[in-house]
GUSE-685846 format. One line per field, with one value per residue: residue in three letters; chain; x, y, z of N, C-alpha, C, CB in turn. Coordinates in Angstrom, 2 decimals, decimal comma. Atoms other than C-alpha are relative to their C-alpha. Glycine has a CB too. Example, Ala and Ser with C-alpha at 12.3 -4.5 7.8 and 13.67 -1.06 7.14 Angstrom:
<pts>
resn (ALA SER) .
chain (A A) .
nc1 (0,89 -0,82) .
nc2 (-1,19 -1,19) .
nc3 (0,00 -0,06) .
cac1 (12,30 13,67) .
cac2 (-4,50 -1,06) .
cac3 (7,80 7,14) .
cc1 (0,90 -0,77) .
cc2 (1,20 1,09) .
cc3 (0,00 0,73) .
cbc1 (-0,99 0,41) .
cbc2 (0,03 0,46) .
cbc3 (1,25 -1,42) .
</pts>
This chain:
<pts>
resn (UNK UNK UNK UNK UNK UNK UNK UNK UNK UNK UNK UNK UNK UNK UNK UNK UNK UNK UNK UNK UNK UNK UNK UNK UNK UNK UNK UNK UNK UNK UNK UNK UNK UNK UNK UNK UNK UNK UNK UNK UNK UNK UNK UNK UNK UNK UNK UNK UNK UNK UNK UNK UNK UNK UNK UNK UNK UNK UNK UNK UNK UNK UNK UNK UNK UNK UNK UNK UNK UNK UNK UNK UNK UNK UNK UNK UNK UNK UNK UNK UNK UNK UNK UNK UNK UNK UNK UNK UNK UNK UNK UNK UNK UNK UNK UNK UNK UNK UNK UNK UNK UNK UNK UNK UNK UNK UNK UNK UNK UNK UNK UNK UNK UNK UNK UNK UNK UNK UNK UNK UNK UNK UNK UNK UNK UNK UNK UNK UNK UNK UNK UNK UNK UNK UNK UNK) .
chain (A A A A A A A A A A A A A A A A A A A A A A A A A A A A A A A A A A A A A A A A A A A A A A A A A A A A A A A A A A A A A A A A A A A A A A A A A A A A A A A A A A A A A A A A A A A A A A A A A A A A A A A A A A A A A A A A A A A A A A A A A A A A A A A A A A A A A A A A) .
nc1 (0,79 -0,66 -0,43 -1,39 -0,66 -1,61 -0,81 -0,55 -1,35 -0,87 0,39 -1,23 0,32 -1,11 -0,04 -0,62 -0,81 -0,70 -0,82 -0,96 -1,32 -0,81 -0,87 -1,59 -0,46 -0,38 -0,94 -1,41 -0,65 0,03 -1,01 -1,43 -0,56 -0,54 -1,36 -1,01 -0,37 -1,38 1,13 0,67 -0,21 0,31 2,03 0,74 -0,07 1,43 1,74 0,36 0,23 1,22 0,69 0,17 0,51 1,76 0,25 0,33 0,90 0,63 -0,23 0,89 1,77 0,47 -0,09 0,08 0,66 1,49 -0,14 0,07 1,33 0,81 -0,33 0,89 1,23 -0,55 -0,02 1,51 1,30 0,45 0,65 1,42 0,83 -0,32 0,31 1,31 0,76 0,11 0,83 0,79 -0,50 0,18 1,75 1,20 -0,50 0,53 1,36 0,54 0,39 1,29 1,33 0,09 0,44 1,12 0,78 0,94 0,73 1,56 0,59 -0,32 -0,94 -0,13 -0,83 -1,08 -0,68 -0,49 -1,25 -1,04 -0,08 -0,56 -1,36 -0,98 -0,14 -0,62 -1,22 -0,05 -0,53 -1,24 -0,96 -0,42 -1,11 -1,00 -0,60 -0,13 -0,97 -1,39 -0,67 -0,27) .
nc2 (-1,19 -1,93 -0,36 -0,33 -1,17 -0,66 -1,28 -1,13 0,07 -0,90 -1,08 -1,43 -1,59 -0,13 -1,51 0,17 1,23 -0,86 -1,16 0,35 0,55 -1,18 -0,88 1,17 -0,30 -1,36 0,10 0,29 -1,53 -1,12 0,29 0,31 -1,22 -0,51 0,55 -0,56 0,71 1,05 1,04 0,45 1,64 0,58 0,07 0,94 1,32 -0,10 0,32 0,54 0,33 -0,15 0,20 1,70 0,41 -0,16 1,21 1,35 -0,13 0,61 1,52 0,76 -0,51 0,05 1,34 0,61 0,01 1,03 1,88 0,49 -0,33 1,07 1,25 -0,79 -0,29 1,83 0,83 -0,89 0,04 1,43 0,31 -0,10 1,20 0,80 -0,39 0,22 1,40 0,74 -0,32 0,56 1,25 -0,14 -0,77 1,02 0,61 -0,78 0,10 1,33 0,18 -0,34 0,78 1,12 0,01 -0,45 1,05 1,15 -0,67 0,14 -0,86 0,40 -0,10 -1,45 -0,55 0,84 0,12 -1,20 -0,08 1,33 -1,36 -1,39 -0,05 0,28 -1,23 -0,51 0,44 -0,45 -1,32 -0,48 0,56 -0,82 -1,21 0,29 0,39 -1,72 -0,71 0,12 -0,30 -1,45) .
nc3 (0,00 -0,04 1,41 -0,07 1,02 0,83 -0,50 0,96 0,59 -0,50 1,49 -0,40 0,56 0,06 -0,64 -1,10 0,39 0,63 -1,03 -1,08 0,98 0,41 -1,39 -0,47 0,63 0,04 -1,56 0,21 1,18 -0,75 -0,70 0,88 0,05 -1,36 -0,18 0,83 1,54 -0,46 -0,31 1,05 0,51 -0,44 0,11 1,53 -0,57 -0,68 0,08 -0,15 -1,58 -0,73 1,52 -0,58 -0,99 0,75 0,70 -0,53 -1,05 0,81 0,73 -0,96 -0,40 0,90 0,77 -1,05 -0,93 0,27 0,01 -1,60 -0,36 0,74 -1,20 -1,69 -0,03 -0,01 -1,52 -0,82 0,89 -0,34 -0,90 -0,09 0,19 -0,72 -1,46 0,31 0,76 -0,97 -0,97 1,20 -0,60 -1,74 0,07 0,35 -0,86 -0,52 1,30 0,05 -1,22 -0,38 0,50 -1,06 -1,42 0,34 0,78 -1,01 -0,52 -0,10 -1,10 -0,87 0,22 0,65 -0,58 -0,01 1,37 0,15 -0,37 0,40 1,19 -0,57 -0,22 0,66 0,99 -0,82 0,26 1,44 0,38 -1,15 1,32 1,36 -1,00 -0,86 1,43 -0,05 -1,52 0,20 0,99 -0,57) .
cac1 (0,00 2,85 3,65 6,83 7,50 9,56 12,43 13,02 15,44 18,35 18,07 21,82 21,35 23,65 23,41 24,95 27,45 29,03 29,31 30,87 33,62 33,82 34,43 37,22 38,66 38,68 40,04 42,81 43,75 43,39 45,60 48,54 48,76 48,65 51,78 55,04 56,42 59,41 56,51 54,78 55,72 55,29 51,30 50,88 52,19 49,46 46,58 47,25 47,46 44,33 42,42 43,73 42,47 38,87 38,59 39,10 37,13 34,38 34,95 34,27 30,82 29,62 30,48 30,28 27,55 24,51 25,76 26,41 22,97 21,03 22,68 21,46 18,41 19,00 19,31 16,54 13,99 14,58 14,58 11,82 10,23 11,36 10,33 6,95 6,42 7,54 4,83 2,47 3,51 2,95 -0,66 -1,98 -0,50 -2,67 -5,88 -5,80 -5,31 -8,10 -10,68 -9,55 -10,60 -13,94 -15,12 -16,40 -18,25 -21,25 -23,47 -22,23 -18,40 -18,67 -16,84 -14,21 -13,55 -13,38 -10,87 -8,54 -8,86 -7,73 -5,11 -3,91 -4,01 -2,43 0,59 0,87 1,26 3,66 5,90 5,74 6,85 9,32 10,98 10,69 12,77 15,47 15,90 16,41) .
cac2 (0,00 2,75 4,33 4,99 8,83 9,46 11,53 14,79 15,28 16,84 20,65 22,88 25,70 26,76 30,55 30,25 27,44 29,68 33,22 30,91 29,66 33,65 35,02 31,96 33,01 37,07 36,17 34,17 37,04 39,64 37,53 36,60 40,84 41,16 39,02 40,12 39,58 37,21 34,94 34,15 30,65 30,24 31,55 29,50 26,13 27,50 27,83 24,72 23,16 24,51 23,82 20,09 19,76 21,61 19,13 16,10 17,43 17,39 14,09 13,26 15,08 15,36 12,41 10,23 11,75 10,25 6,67 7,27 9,07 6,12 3,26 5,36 5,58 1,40 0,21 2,69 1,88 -2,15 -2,34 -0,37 -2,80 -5,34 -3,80 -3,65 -6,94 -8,22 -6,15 -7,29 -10,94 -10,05 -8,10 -11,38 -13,29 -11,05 -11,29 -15,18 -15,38 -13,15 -14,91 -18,32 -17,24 -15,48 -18,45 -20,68 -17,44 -17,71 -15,81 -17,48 -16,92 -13,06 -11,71 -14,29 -13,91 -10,04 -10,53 -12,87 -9,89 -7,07 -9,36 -10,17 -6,85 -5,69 -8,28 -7,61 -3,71 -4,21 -6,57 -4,04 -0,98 -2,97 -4,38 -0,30 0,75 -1,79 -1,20 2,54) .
cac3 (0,00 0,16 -2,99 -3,80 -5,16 -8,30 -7,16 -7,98 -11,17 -9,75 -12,19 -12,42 -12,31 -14,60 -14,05 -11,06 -12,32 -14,87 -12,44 -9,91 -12,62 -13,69 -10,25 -9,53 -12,59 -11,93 -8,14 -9,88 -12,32 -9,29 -7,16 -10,06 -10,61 -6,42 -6,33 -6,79 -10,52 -8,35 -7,12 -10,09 -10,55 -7,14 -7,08 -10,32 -8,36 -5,11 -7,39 -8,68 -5,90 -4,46 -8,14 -7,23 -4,31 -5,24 -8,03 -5,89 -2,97 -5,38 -7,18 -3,58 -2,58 -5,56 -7,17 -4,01 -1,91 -4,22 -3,89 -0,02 0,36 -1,96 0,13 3,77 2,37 1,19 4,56 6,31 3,79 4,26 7,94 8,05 6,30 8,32 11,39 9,68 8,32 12,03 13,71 10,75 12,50 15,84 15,34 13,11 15,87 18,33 15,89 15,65 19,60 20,25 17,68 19,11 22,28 21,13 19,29 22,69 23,81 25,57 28,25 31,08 29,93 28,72 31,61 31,65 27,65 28,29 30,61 28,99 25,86 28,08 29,37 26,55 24,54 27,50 27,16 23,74 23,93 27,16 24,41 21,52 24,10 25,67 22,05 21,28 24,26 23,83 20,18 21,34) .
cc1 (0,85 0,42 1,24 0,10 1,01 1,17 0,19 1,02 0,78 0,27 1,82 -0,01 1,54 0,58 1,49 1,46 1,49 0,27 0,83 1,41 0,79 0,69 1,26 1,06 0,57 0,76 1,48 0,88 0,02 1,53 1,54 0,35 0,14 1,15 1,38 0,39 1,34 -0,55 -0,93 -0,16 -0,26 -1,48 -0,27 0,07 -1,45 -1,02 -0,06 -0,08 -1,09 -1,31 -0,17 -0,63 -1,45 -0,46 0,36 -1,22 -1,45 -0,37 -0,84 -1,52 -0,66 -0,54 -1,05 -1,14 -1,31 0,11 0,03 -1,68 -1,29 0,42 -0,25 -1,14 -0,28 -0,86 -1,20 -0,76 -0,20 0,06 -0,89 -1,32 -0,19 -0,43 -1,55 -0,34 0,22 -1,38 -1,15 -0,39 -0,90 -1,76 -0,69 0,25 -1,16 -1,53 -0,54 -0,04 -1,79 -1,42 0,11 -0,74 -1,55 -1,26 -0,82 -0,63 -1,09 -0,73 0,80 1,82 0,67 1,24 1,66 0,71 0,19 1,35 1,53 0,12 0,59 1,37 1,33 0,37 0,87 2,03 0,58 0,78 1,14 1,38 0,47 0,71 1,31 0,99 0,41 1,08 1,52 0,72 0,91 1,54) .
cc2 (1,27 -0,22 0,67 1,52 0,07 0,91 0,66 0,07 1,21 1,00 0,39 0,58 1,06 1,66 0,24 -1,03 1,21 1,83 -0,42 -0,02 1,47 0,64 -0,74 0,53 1,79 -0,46 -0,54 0,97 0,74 -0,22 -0,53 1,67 0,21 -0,71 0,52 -0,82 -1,26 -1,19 -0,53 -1,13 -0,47 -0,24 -0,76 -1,45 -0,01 -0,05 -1,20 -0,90 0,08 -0,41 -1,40 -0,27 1,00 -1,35 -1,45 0,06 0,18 -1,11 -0,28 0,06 0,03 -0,69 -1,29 -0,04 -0,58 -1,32 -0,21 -0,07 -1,15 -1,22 0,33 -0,53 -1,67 -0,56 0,69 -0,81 -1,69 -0,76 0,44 -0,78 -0,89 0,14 -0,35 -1,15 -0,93 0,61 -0,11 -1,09 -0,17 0,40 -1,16 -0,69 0,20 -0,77 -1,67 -0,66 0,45 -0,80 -1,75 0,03 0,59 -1,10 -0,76 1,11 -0,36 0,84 -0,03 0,64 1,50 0,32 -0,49 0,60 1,69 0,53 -0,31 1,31 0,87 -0,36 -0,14 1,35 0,82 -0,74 0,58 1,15 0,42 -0,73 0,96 1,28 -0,71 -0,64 1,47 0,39 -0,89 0,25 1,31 -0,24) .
cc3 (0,00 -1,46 0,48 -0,91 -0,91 0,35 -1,20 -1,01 0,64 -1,32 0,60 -0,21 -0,59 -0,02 0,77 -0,22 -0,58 1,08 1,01 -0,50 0,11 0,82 0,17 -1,01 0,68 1,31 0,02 -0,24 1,02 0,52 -0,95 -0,10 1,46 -0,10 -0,66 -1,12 0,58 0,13 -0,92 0,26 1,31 0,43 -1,03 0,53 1,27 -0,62 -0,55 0,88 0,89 -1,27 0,28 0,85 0,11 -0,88 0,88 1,29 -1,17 -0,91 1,21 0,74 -0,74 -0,79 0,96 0,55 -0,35 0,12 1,32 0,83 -0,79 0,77 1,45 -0,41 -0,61 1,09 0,59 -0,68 0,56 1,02 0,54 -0,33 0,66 1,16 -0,03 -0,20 1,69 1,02 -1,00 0,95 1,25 0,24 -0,93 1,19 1,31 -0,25 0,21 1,65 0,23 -0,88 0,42 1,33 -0,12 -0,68 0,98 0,72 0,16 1,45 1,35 0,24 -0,15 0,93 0,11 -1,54 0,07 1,03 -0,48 -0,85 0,37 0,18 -1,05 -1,22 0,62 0,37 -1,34 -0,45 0,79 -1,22 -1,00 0,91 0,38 -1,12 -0,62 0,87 -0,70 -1,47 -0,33 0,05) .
cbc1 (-0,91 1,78 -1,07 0,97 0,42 -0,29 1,45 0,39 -0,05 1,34 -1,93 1,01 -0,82 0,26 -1,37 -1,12 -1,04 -0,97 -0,91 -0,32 -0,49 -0,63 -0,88 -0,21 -0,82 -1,22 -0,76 0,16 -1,06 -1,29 -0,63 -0,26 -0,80 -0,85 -0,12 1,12 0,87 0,84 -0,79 0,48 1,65 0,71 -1,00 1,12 1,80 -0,24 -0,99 0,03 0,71 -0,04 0,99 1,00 1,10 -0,09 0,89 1,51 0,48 0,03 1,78 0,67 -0,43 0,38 1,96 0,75 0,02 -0,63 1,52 1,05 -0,16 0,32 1,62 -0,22 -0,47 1,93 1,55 -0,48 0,25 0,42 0,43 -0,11 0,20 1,02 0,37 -0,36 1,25 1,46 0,27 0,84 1,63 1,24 -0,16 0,03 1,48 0,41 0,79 1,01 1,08 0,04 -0,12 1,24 1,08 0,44 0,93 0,93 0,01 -0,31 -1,46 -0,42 -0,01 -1,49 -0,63 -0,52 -1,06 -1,23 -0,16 -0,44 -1,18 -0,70 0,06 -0,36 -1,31 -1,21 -0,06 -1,24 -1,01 -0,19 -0,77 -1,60 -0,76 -0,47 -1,24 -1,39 -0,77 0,26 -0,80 -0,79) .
cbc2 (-0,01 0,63 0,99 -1,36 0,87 0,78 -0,24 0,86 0,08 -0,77 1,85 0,36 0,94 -0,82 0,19 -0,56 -1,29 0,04 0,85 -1,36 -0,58 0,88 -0,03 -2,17 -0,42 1,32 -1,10 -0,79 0,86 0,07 -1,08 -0,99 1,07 -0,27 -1,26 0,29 1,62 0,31 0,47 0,15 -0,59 0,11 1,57 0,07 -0,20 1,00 1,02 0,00 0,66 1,76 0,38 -0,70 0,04 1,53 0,12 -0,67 1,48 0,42 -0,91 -0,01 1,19 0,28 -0,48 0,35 1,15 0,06 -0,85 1,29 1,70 -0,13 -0,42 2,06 1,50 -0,37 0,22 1,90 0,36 -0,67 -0,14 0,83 -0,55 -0,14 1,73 0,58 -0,95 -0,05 1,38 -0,44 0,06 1,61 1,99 -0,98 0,49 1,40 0,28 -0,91 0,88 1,61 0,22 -0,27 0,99 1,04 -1,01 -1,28 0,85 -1,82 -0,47 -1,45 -0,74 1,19 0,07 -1,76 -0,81 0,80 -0,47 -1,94 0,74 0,59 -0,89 -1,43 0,80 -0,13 -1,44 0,26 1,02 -1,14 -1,05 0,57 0,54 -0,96 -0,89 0,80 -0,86 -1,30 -0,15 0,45) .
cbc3 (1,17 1,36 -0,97 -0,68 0,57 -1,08 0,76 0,66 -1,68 0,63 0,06 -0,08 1,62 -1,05 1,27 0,97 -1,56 -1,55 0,79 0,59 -1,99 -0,50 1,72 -0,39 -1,11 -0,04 1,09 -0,93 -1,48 1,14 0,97 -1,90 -0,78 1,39 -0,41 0,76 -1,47 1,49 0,90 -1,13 -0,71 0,47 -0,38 -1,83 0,76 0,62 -0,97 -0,56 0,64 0,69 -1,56 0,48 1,15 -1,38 -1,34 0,58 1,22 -0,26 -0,29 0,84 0,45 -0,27 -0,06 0,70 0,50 -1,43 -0,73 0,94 -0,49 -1,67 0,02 0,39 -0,91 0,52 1,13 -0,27 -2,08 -0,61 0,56 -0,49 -0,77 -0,06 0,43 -0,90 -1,93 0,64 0,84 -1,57 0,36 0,76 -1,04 -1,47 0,15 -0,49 -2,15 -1,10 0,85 -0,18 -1,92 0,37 1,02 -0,88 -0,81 1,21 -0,37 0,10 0,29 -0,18 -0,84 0,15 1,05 0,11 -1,50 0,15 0,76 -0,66 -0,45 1,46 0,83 -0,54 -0,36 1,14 0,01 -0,40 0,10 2,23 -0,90 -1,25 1,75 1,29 -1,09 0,61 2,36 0,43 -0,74 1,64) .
</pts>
């Protein structure tokens, strides 16, 4: 019964994509004329250097973070299930007690068979709290 949503397509906005590039660019060019003309070669080794290590730190979030965030969301999704399909278990489990016990009803018995019901709806929900807690 649950539906599963299409996910969103991830959009880039490439607006924003391209002014980021242009500014990185003008900040390079600012900072190669702030440097003295002696240092050149050595601001040209720093930016790449920092260029490298942008481009891999992206490889890794970028690249990376939908395969980490799709395998999270993996595991969640299929012991949730699991959690469900055992308290599925447990509540027919419940269900076929209580109509076992409802079936030899009779006048004489009422109070008796509404006890046994309480007690056992009352075991039941102390089990599912107390399975709750320690999974905590």
């Amino acid at each position: 019964m649950s539906e599963r949503s299409t996910p969103t397509r991830f959009r880039i906005r490439w607006g924003w994509f391209f002014v980021c590039i242009v500014l990185g660019l003008i900040a390079i060019m600012i900072g190669w004329f702030a440097a003295p003309a002696a240092s050149h070669l050595g601001y040209l080794a720093g930016v790449l250097a920092n260029v490298g290590t942008t481009l891999l730190l992206v490889g890794i979030v970028v690249l990376l973070e939908r395969r980490i965030i799709d395998n999270a969301v993996r595991v969640v999704r299929t012991a949730n299930e699991q959690s469900n399909e055992a308290i599925r278990v447990q509540i027919q489990d419940l269900e076929d007690r209580l109509a076992a016990e409802w079936e030899s009803v009779t006048t004489e018995n009422l109070a008796e068979k509404k006890s046994e019901t309480s007690r056992l709806t009352d075991d039941f929900t102390k089990r599912i709290v107390n399975e709750a807690k320690r999974e905590e």
